[in-house]
VEXKOLNU-896083 format. One record per atom (N, C-alpha, C): residue in one letter; residue number from 1; x, y, z. Coordinates in Angstrom, 2 decimals. Example, Ala and Ser with C-alpha at 12.3 -4.5 7.8 and 13.67 -1.06 7.14 Angstrom:
<atoms>
  residuo  num     east    north       up
        A    1    13.19    -5.69     7.80
        A    1    12.30    -4.50     7.80
        A    1    13.20    -3.30     7.80
        S    2    12.85    -2.25     7.08
        S    2    13.67    -1.06     7.14
        S    2    12.90     0.03     7.87
</atoms>
This chain:
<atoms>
  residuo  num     east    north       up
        X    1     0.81    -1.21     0.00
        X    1     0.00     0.00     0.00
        X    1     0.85     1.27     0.00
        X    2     2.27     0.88     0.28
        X    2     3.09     2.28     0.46
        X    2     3.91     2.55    -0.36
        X    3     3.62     1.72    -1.72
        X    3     4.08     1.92    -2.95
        X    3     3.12     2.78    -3.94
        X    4     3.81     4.08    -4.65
        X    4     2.64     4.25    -6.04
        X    4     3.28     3.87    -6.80
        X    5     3.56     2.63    -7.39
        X    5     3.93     2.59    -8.64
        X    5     3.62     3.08    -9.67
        X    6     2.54     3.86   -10.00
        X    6     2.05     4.94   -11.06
        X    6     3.20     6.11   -11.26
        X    7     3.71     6.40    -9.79
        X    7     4.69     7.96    -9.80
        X    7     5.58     7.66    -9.18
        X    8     6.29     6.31    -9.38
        X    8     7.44     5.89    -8.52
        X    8     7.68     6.63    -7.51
        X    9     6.98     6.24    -6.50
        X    9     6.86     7.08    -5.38
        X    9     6.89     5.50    -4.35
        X   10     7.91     5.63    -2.80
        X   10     7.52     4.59    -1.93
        X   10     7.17     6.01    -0.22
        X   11     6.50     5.00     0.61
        X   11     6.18     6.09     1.45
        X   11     6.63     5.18     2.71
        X   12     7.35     5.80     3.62
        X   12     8.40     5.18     4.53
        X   12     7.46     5.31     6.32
        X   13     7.07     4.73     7.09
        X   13     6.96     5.24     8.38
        X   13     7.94     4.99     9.21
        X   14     8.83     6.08     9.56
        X   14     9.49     6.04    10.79
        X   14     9.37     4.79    12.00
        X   15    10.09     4.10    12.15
        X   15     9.90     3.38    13.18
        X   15    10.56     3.82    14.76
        X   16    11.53     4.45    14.61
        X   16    11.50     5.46    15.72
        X   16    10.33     6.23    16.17
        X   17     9.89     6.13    17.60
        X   17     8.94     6.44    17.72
        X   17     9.63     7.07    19.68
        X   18    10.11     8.10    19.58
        X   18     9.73     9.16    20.99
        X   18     9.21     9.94    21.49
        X   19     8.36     9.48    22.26
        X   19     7.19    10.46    22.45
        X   19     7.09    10.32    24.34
        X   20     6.92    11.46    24.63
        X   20     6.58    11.25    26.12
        X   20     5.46    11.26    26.57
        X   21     4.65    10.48    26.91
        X   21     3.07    10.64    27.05
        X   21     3.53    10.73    28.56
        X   22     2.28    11.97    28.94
        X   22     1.71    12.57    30.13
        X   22     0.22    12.82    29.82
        X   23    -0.26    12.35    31.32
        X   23    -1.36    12.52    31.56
        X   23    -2.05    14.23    31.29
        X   24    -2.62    14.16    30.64
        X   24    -3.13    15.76    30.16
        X   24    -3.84    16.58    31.64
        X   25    -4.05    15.93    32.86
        X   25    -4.67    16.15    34.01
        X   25    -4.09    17.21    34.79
        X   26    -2.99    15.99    35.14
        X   26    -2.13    15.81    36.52
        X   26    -0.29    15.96    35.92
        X   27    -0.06    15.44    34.48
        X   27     1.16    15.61    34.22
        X   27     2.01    14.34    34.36
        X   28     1.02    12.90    35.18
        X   28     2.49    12.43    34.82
        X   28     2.42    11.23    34.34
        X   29     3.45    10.50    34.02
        X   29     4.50     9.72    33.01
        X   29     3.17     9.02    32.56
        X   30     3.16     8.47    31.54
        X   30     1.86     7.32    30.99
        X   30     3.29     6.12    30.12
        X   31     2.46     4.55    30.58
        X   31     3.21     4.18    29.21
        X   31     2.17     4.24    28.30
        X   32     2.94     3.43    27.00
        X   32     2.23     3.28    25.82
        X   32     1.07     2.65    25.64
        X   33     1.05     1.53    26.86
        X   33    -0.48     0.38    26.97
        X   33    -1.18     1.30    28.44
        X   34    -0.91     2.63    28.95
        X   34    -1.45     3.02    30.02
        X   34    -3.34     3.04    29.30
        X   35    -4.18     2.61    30.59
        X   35    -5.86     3.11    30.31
        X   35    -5.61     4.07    31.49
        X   36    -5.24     4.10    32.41
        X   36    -5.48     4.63    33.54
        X   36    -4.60     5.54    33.96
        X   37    -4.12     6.90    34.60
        X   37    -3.33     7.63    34.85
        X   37    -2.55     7.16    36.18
        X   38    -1.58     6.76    36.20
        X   38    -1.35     6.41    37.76
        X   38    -1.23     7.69    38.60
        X   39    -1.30     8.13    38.35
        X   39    -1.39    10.20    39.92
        X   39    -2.77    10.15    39.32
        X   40    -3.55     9.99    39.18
        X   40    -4.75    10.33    39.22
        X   40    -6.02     9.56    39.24
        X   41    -5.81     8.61    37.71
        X   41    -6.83     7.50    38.15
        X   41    -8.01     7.86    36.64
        X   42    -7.35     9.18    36.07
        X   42    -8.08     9.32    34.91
        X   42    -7.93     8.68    33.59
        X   43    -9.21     8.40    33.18
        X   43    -8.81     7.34    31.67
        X   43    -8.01     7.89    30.87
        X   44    -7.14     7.63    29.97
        X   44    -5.92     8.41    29.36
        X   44    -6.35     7.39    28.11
        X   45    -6.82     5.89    28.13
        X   45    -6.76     5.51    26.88
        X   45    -6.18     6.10    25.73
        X   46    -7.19     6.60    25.02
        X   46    -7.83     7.66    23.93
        X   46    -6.76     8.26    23.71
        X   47    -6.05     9.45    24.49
        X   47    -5.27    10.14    24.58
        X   47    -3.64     9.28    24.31
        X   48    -3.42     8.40    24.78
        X   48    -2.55     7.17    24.40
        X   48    -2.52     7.00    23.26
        X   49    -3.70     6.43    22.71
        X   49    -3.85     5.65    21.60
        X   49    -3.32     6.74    20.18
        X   50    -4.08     8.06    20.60
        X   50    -3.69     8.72    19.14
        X   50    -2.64     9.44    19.90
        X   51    -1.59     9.28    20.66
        X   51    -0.72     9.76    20.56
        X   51     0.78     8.55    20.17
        X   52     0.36     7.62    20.29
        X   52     1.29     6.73    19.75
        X   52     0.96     6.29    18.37
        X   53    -0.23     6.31    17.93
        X   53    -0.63     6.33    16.40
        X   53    -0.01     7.52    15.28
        X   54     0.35     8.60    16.21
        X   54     1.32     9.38    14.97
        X   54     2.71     9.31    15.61
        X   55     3.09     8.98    13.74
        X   55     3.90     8.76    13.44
        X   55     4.57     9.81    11.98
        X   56     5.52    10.25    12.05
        X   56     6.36    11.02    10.85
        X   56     6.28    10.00     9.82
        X   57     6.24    10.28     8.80
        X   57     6.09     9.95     7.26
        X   57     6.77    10.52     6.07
        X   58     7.63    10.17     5.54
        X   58     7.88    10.85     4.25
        X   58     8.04     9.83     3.00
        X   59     7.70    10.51     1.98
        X   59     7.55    10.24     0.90
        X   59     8.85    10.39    -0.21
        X   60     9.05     9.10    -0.60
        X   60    10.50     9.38    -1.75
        X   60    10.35     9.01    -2.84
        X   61    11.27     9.25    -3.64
        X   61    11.08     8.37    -5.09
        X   61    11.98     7.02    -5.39
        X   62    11.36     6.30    -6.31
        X   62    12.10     5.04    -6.64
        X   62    13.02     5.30    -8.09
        X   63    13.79     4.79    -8.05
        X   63    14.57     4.32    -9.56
        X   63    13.50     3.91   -10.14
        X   64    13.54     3.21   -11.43
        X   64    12.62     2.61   -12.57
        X   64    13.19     1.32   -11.97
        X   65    14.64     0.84   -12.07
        X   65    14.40    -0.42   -12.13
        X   65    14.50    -0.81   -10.80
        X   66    14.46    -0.31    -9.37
        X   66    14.19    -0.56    -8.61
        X   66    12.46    -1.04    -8.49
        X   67    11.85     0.09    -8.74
        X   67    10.47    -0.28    -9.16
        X   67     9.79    -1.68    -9.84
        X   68    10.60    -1.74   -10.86
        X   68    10.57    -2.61   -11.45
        X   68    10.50    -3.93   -10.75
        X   69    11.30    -3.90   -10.44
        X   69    11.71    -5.15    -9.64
        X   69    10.66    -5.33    -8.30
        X   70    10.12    -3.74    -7.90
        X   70     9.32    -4.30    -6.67
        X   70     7.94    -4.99    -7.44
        X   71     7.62    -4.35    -8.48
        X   71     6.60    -4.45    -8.97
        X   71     6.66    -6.34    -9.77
        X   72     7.56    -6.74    -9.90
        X   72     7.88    -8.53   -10.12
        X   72     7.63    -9.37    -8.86
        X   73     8.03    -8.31    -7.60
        X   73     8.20    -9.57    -6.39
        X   73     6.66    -9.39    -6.10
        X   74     5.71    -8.10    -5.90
        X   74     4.59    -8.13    -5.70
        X   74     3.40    -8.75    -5.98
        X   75     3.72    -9.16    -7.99
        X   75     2.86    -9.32    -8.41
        X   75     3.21   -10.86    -8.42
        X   76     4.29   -11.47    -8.04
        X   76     4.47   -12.66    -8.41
        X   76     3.56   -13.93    -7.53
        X   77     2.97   -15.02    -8.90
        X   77     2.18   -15.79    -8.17
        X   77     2.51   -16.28    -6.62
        X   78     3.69   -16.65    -6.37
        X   78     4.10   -17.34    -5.25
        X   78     5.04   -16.32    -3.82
        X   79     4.97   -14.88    -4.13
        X   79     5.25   -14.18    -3.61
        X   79     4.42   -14.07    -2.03
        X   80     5.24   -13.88    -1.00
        X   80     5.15   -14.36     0.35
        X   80     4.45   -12.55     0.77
        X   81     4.13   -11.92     0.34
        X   81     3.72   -10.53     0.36
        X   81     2.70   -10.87     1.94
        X   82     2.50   -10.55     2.64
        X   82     1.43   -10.55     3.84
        X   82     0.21    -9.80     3.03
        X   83    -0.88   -10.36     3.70
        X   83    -2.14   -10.28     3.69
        X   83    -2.51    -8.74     4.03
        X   84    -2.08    -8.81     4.99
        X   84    -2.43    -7.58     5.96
        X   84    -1.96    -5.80     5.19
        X   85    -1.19    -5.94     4.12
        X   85    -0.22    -5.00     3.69
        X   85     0.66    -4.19     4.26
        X   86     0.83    -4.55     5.54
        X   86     2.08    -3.82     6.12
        X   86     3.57    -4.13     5.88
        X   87     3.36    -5.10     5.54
        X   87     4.77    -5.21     5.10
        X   87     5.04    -6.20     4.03
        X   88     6.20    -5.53     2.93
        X   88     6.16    -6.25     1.75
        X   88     7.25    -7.34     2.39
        X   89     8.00    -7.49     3.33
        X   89     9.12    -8.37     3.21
        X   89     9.00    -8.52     4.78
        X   90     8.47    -9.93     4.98
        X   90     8.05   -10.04     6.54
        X   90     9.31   -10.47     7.08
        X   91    10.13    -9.80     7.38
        X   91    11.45   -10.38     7.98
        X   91    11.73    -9.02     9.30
        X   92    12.83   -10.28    10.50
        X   92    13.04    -8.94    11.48
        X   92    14.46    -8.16    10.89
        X   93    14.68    -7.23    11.99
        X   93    16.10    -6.92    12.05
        X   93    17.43    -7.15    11.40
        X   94    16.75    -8.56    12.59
        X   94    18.29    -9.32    12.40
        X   94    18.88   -10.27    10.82
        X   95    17.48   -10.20    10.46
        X   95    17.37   -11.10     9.23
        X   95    17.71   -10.01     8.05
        X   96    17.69    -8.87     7.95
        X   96    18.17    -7.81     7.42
        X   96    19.68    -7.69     7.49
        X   97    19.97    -7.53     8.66
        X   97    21.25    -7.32     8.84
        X   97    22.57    -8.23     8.43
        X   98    21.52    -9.80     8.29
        X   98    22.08   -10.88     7.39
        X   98    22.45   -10.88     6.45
        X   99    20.79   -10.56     5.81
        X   99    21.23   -10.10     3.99
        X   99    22.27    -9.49     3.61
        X  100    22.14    -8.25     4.21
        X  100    23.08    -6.75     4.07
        X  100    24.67    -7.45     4.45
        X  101    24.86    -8.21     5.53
        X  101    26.35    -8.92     5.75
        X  101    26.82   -10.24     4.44
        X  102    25.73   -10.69     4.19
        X  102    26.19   -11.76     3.23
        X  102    26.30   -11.29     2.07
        X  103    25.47   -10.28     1.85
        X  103    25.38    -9.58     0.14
        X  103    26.70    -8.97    -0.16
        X  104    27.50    -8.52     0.94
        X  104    28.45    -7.36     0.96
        X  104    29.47    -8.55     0.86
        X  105    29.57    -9.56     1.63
        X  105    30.67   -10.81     1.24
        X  105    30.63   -11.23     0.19
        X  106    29.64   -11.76    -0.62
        X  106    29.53   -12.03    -1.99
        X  106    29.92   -11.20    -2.94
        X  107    29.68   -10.09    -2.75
        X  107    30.14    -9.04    -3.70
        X  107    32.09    -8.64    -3.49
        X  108    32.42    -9.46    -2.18
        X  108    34.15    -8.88    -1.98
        X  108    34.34    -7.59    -1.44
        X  109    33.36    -6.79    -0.74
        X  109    32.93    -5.06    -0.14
        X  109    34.63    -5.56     1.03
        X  110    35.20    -5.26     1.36
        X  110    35.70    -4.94     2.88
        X  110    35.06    -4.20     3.91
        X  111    35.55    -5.19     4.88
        X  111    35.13    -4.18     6.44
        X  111    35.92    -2.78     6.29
        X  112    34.89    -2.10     6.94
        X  112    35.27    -0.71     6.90
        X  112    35.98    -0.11     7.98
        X  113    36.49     0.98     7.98
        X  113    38.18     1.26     8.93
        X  113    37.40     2.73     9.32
        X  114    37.10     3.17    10.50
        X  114    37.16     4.60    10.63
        X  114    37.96     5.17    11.03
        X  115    38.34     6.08     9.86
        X  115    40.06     6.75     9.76
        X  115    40.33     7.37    10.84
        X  116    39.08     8.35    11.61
        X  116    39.46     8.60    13.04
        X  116    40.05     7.67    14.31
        X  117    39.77     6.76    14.23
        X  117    39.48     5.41    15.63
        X  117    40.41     4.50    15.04
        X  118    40.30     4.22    13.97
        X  118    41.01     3.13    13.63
        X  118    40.27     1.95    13.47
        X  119    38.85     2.42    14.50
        X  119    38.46     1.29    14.29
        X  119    37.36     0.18    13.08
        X  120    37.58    -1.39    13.21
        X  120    37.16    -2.15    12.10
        X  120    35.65    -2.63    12.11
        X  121    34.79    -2.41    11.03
        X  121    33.37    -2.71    11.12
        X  121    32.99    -3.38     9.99
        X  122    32.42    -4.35    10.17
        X  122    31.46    -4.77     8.95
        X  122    30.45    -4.01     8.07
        X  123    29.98    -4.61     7.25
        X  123    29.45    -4.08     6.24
        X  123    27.42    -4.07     7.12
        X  124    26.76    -3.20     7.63
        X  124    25.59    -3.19     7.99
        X  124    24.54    -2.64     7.06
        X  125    23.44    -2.41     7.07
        X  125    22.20    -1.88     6.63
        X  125    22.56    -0.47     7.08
        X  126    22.86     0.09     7.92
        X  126    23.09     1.36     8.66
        X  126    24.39     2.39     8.08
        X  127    25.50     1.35     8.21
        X  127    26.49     1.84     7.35
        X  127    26.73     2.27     5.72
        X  128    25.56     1.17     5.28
        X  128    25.58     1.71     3.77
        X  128    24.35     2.58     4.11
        X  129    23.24     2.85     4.92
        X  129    22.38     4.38     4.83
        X  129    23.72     5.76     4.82
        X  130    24.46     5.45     5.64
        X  130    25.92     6.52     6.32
        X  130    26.64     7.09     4.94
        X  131    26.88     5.48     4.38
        X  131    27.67     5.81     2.82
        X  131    27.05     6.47     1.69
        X  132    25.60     6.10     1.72
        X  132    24.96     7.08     0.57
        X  132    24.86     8.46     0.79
        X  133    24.47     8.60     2.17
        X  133    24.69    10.19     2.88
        X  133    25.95    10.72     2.42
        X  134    27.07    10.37     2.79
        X  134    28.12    10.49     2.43
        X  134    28.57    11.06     1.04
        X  135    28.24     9.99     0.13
        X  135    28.07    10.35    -1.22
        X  135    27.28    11.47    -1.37
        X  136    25.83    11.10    -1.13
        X  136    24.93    12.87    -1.33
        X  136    25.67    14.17    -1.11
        X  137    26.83    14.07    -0.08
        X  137    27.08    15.51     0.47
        X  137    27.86    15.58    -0.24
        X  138    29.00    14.83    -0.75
        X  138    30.11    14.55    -1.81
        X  138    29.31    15.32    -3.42
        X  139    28.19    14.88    -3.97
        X  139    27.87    15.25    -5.16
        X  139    27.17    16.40    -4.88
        X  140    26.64    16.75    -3.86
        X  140    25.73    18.06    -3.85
        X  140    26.15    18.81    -2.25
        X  141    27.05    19.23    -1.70
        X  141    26.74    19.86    -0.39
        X  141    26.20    21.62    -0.19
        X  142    25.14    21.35    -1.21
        X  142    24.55    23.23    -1.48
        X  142    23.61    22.80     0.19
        X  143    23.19    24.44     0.60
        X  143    22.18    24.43     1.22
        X  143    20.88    23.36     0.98
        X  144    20.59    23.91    -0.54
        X  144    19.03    22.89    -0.82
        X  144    19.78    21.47    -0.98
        X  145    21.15    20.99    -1.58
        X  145    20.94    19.73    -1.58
        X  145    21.10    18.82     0.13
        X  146    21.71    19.99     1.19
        X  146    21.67    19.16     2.15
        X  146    19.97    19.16     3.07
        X  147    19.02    19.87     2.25
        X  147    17.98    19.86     3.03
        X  147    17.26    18.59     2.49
        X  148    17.47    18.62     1.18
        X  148    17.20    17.40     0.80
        X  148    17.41    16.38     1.11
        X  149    18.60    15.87     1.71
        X  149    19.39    14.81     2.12
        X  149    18.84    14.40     3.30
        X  150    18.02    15.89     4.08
        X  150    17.84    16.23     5.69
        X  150    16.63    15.10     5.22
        X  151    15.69    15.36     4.45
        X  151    13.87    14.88     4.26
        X  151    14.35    13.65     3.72
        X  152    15.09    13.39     2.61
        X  152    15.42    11.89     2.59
        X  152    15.65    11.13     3.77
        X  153    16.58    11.75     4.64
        X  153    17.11    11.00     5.89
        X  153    15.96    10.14     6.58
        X  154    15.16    11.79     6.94
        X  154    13.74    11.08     7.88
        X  154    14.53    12.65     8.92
        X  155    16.15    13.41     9.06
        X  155    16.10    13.63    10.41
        X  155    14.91    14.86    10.65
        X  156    15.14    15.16    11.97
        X  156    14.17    15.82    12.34
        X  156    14.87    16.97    12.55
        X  157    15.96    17.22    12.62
        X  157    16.98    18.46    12.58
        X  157    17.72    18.46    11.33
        X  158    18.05    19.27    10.70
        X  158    19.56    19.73     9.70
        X  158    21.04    19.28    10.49
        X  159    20.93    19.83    11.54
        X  159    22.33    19.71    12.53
        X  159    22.55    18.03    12.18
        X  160    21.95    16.94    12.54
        X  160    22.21    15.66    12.51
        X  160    22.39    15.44    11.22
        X  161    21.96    15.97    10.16
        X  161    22.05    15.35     8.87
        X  161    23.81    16.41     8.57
        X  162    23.79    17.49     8.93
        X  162    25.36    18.29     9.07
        X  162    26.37    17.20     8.96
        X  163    25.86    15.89    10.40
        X  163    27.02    15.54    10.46
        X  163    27.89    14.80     9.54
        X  164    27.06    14.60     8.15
        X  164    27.83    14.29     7.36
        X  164    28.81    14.73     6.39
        X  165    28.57    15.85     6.63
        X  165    29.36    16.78     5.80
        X  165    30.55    17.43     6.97
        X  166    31.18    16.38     6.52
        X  166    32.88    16.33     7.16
        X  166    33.92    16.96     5.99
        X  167    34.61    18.08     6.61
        X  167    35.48    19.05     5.89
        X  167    37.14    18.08     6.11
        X  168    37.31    17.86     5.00
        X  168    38.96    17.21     4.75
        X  168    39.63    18.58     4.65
        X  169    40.99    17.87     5.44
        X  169    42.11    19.11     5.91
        X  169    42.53    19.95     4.35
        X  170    42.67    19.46     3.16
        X  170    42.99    20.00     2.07
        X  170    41.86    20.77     1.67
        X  171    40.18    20.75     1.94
        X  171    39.50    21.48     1.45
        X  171    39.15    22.14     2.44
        X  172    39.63    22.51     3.77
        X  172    39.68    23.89     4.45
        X  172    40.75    24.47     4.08
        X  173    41.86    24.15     3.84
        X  173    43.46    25.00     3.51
        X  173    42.79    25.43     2.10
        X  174    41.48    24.65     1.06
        X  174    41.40    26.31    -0.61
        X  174    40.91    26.70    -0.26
        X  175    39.87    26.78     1.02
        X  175    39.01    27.70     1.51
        X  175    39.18    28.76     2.30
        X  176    40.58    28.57     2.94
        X  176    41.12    29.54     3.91
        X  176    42.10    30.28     2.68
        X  177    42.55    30.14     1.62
        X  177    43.51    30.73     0.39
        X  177    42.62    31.59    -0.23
        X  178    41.47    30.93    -0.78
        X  178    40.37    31.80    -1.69
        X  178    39.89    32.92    -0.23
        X  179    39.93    32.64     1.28
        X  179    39.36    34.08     1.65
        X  179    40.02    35.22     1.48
        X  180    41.33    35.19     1.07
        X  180    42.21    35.88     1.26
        X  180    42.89    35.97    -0.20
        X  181    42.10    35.70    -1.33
        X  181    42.74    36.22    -2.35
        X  181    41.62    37.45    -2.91
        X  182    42.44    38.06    -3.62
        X  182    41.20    39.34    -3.97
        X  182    41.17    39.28    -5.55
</atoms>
């Protein structure tokens, strides 16, 4: 359902979800399954319910042959698609994080080195979100292309999506030359 394949369009819900529910009364803490306010004793249900029901949303575009391809696994007779339409690929986490580790071995990728730390990491689902960021700021780091990058991300600040746009010591030394040439 969170595909238009008409306007290659896919529509993403955040699964991060922080929210502090308080009792609208009395002020305090609710969990997520609270009916009842504990300082007070007032029904909060309701107030629960649609406050953990929103959720941030954004909308992106697909490649063609990404599309393509979703539009083969969807329509295919024997395709494991759930009933329910929430999810095209009923798998957890960890079963992700599989794919993403075995795909990257098959292909010969190396573990990755962070030049700060030194330190050695595998190939994750997370790390290649990091690397395309990366790239984005590499081919476009204008104002609009990092706001763009910001709404692709999902962040909810600019500052966090900033942090990808890491200045190498050679491209502050033309930038500190060009202030000072006339």
């Amino acid at each position: 359902d969170d595909i238009d394949f008409r306007n290659g369009r896919v529509t993403i819900e955040h699964l991060k979800v922080r929210i502090n529910l308080a009792c609208p009364d009395c002020g305090a803490r609710l969990s997520r399954t609270a009916k009842f306010c504990p300082g007070c004793g007032v029904k909060v249900e309701k107030a629960v319910k649609e406050a953990t029901e929103h959720r941030r949303r954004r909308t992106l575009p697909i490649d063609q042959k990404t599309l393509k391809m979703l539009w083969e696994y969807v329509n295919h007779p024997e395709s494991p698609v759930r009933t329910d339409g929430k999810r095209l690929f009923n798998m957890s986490r960890g079963q992700a994080w599989r794919i993403v580790r075995e795909a990257a071995e098959r292909a010969g990728l190396d573990s990755l080195v962070n030049p700060e730390t030194g330190e050695v990491r595998g190939i994750s689902p997370h790390r290649l979100r990091d690397a395309h960021a990366i790239h984005a700021v590499k081919v476009d780091d204008s104002g609009d292309g990092l706001r763009l990058l910001q709404e692709m991300l999902g962040h909810k600040s600019i500052e966090t999506t900033m942090k990808y746009r890491k200045v190498a010591g050679q491209e502050l030394e033309e930038w500190y030359d060009r202030l000072w040439k006339e």
